[in-house]
N, C-alpha and C positions, 0 to 999 in steps of 0.2 A: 474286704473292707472292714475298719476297724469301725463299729456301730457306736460304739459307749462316747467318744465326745458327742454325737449324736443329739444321744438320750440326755444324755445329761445335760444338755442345753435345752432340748426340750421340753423336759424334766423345768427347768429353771422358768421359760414360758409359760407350760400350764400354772403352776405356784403362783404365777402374777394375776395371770386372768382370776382364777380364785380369787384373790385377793381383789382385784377389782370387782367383783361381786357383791360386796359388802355393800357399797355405796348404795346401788340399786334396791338391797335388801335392805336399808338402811332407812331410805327414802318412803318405803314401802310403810316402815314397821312405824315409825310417828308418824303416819295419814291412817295407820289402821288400817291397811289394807293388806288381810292373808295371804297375799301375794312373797311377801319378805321369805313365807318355808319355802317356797319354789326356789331361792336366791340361795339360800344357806343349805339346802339339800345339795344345791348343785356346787354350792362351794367347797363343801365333804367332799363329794366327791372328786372336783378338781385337786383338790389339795393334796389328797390320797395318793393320786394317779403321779401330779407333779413329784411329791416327796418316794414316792417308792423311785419313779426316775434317779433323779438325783441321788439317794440314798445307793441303788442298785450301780452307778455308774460314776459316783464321786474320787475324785481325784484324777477324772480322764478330760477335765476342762485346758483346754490348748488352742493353737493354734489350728483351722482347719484345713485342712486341702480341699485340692479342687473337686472332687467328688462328694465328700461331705456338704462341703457348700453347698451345693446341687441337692442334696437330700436333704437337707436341712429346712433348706428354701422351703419347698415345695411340701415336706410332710409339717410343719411347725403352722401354714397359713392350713392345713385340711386338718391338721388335729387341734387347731382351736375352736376352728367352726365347729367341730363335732360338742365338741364340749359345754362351747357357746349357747350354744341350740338347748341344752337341755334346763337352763331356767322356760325359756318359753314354752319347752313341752310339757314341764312341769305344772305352769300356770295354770290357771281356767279361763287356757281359750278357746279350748276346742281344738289347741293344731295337733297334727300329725309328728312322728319326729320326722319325714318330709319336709312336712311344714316348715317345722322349728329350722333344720339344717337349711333348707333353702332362704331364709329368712336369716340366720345369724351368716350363714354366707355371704348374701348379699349386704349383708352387714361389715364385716370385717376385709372385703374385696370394695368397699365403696362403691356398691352397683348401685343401687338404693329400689330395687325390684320390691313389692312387698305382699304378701297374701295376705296380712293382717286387715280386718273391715272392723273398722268403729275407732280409732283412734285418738277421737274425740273426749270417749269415755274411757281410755285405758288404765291402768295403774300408772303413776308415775314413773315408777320403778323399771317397769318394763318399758316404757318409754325414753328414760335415762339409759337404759344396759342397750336399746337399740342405738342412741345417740356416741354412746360408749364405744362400743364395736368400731363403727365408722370414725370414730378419732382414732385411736388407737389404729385399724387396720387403715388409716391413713399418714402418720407417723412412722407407721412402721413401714410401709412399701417409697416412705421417703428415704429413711435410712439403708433400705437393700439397695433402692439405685444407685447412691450414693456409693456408698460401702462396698457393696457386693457384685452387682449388675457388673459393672467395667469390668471386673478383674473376670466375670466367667463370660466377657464377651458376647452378651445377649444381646442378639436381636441389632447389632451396632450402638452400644451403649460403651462399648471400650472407647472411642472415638473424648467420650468424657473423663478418662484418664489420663488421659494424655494433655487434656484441655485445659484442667484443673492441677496437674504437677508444676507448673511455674509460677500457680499464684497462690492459693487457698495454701497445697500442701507443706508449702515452707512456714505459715504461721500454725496451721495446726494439723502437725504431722503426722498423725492417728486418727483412725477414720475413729473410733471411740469419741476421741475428743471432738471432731466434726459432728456427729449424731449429738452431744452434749447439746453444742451450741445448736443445732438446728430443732432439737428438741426445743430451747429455752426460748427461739423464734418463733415457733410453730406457738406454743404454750400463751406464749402474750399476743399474739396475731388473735386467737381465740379468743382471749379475754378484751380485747378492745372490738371486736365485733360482736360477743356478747354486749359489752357496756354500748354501744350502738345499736342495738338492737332492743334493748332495754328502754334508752331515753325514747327509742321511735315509739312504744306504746305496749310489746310483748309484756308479758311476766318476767319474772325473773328467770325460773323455771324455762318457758316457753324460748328466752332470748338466750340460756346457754344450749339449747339442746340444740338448737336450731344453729348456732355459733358451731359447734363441732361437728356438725353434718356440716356447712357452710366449708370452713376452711380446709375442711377434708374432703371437699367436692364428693360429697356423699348422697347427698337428697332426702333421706331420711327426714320425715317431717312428725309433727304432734297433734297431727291432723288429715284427715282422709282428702282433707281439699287441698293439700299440702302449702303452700304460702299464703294459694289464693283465699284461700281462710281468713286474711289478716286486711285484703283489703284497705293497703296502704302502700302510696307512692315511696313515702320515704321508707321503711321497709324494704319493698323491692331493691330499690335503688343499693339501699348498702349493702344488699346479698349478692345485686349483681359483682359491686365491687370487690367484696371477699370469694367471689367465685372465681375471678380473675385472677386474682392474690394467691389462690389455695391452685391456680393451673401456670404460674412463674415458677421456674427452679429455684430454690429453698437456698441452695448454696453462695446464689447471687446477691442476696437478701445477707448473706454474710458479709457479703464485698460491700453491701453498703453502711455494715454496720461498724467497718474497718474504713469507712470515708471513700471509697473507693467506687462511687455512683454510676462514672464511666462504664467501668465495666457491663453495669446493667445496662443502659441508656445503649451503650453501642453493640447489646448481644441478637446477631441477626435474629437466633428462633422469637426472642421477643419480640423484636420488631413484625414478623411475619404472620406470628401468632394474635397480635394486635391490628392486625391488617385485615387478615379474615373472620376475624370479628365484627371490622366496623361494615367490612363491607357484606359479610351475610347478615349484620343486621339492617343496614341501609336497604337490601335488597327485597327482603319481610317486610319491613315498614312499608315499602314503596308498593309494595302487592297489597298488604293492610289497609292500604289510604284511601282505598275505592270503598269500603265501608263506611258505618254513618258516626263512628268513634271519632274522638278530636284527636286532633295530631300529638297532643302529649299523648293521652293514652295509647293511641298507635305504636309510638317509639318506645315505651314506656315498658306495653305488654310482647313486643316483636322482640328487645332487647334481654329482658328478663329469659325471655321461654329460649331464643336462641342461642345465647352463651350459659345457659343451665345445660341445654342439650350438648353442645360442642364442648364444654369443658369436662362433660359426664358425671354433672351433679344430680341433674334427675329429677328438680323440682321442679311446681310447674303454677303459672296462676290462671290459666284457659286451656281448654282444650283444643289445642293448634290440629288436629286432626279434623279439627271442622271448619278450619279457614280455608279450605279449598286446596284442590289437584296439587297445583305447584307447590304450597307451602310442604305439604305432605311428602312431595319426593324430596324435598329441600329437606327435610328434616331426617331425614333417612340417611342424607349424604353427611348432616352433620356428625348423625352418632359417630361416624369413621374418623372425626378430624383429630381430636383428643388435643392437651395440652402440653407445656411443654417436658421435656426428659429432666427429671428430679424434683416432680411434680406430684402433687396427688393426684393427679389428672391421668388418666388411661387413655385408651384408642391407640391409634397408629401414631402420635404423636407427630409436632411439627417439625423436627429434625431431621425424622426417616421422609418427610417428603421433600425438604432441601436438599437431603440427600443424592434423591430419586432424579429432583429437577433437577440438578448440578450436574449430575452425570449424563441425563439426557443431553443439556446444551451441551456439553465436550465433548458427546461424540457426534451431534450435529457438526459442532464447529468443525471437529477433525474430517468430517468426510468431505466438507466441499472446501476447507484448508488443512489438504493434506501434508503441507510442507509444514506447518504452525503446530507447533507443540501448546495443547491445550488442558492446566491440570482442574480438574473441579476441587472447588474451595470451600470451606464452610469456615466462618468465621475469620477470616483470612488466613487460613490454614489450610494445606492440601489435605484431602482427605484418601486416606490410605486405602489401597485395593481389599482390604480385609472387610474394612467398614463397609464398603459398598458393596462386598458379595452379602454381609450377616445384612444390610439394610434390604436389600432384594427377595433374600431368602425370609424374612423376614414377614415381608409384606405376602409376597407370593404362600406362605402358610397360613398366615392370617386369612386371607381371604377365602383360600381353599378350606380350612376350620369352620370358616362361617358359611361354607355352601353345604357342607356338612353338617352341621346343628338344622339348618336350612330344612335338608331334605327329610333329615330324622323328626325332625317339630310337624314337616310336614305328613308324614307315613302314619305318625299319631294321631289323625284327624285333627291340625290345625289348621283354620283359613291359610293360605299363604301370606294377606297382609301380618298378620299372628307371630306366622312362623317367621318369615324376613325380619321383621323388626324385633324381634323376642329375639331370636339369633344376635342379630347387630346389636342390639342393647345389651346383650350377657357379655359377650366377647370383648365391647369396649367398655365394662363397666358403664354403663349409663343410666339404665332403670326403666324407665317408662318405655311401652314402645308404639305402634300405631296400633289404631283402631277402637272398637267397641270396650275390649277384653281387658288388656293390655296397655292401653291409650293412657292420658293424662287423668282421663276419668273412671279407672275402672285399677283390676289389680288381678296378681297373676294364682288368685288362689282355684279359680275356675278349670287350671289347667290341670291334664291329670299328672299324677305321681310322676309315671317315665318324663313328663317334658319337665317337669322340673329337673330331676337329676339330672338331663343333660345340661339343663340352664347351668346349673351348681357347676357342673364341669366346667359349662364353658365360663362363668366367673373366673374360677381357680386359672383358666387356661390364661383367658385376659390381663387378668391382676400380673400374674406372676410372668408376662414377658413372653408366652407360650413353651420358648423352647428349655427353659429350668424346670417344667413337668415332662414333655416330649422325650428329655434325652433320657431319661430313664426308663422310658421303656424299647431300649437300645443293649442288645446284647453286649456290646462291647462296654458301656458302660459300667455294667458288675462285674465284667471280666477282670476288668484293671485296666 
């Protein structure tokens, strides 16, 4: 395999990140806070790392094949984390490079997990470069679905090539120029739920940081009580709206910016995805109601923590682990649900379960009408026998991954409630998980070093679709 377009695109990514550093160093250096060397230390070094890339492998920028992709993917989201991490170990806060890596991971994967304690008091800086990561690693896992995912047929994400060649690709016939515009989408969706979030009562400060965890379904907050800090109906209400926002596919949001509304309005994953919403938060509220809270806040706080959970933003304004039995398995099943394909949003996503039902009914239908020819459809389109083996194989790894982090979280001396929902929360990108530790109310720095790095694993494994890191460790793979 030829390495050097590789590198040199990698090359080209770290040089950014660098460069995005500055801001956070920036922030730092006019509040006087010595925080800024940690920023500019780390930014030498990126820069260094990025340019000798580049420098060592210039003139090998091309087009890539299908095995670059693959490698590209998958080492470009672990070599920024790595990178990422080292303002925060630089800092004075005491982390580990554990720490740090586990923390800019959950950063730039949109988990929004956090070991950091005091939030409240942090530097700016270090609070913008965490809000940073999570825009950025949510922009960019839009553009791989987009772009990339279809063509190396992950997980049944090809099914979205095929979907998108008679409309999108005749106006803009370069996935470059698609990421453009979904870029420029993303970028003002940001800025109008910042200014939102501003007039509700934030800071300035407090309403963009909270705006790019927001739209990148990140959870990342600037505060250890994460929303619930703010203590405001209308707040809430707008982050549930851009949670929602940041978990619709991005490319549809193009169809309507080409007048083309329909398309949205009649796209089944949205409709389905808007369905188990209303009704797992009908569901919380109605268990909620038997407490002595009024029915706004009921609806108010079931609404908020439920589609933060299902979408895999992560933020949180009560500790739902202490509303009782059923909330708590209910919130376990949400981490699985995730948002929709070309989304910020992670989990199993709502397509691959369309998929799942779709093909269930048809072959119910075919066995007791055996003479009836029955195709499953998604979108009123058949769906190819390809898609429905990579959708099966898909799920069936996913789970099997997660009984795995499971058992290893558990062998580590973790509670099992710990270990189950610390697993399900890495896997689907989501953040928080149940309990004491872990919970709404507490954070994952208790846990020791090994359960982190499998956490870190399992982010990369979640983010990235599972099997664009899997197929590389596959003989034939590097074979050719």
């Amino acid at each position: 395999m030829n390495f050097r377009p590789v590198l040199f695109v990698l090359g080209i990514l770290v040089l950014l990140l660098g460069l995005v550093m500055l801001i956070p160093a920036a922030i730092d250096f006019l509040a006087g806070d010595p925080t800024w060397k940690a920023f500019i230390s780390s930014f030498l070094i990126s820069i260094f790392v990025g340019g000798a890339l580049i420098l060592a492998n210039r003139g090998e920028i091309g087009s890539l094949n299908l095995r670059q992709a693959f490698l590209l993917t998958s080492t470009s989201w672990l070599v920024l984390a790595a990178l990422a991490a080292l303002p925060l170990n630089f800092a004075d806060l005491n982390l580990s490079y554990t720490d740090s890596f586990f923390e800019a991971m959950s950063g730039i994967t949109t988990t929004g997990s956090t070991v950091i304690v005091g939030l409240d008091s942090a530097p700016h800086g270090l609070l913008m470069w965490r809000a940073l990561l999570q825009w950025l690693g949510g922009i960019g896992i839009i553009v791989v679905a987009v772009a990339i995912f279809p063509d190396l047929r992950v997980g049944g994400m090809q099914l979205f090539r095929s979907e998108s060649s008679d409309t999108l690709e005749k106006a803009l016939p370069r996935s470059a120029q698609i990421a453009l515009y979904i870029g420029l989408v993303y970028l003002v969706l940001t800025m109008i739920c910042s200014l939102a979030l501003y007039g509700a009562g934030m800071s300035l400060f407090e309403s963009i940081a909270h705006a790019m965890t927001t739209i990148a379904t990140g959870g990342f907050s600037t505060s250890d009580q994460s929303v619930g800090h703010f203590n405001s109906a209308v707040i809430d209400w707008i982050i549930v709206v851009f949670m929602i926002i940041g978990s619709m596919p991005f490319v549809l949001y193009l169809e309507i910016l080409r007048r083309r509304i329909g398309l949205f309005v009649k796209d089944s994953q949205i409709r389905v995805f808007l369905g188990i919403l209303a009704i797992s938060v009908t569901t919380v509220a109605v268990w909620q109601s038997f407490d002595n809270s009024t029915a706004a806040d009921t609806i108010r706080s079931s609404a908020f923590n439920v589609i933060s959970i299902i979408t895999g933003t992560g933020y949180s304004t009560a500790d739902y682990g202490l509303w009782g039995s059923f909330p708590v398995a209910a919130f376990l099943v949400f981490i699985f649900i995730g948002g929709c394909a070309g989304s910020t949003s992670c989990g199993i996503k709502i397509f691959r379960y369309q998929v799942i039902f779709e093909t269930a009914r048809t072959h119910i239908n075919n066995i007791w009408q055996p003479h009836t020819i029955s195709v499953p459809r998604y979108n009123g389109r058949s769906i190819p026998d390809s898609v429905m083996d990579a959708v099966m194989t898909f799920v069936f790894v996913f789970l099997l991954i997660f009984c795995l982090l499971t058992a290893a979280l558990t062998l580590m001396g973790l509670d099992f409630v710990t270990a189950i929902s610390g697993a399900g929360a890495a896997i689907a990108n989501v953040g928080p998980g149940l309990g004491q530790v872990i919970g709404p109310g507490g954070t994952y720095a208790p846990l020791p070093d090994a359960a982190k790095w499998v956490l870190s694993a399992g982010m990369l494994l979640g983010r990235l679709e599972l099997f664009t890191i899997l197929v590389l460790f596959t003989p034939a793979f590097w074979r050719g």
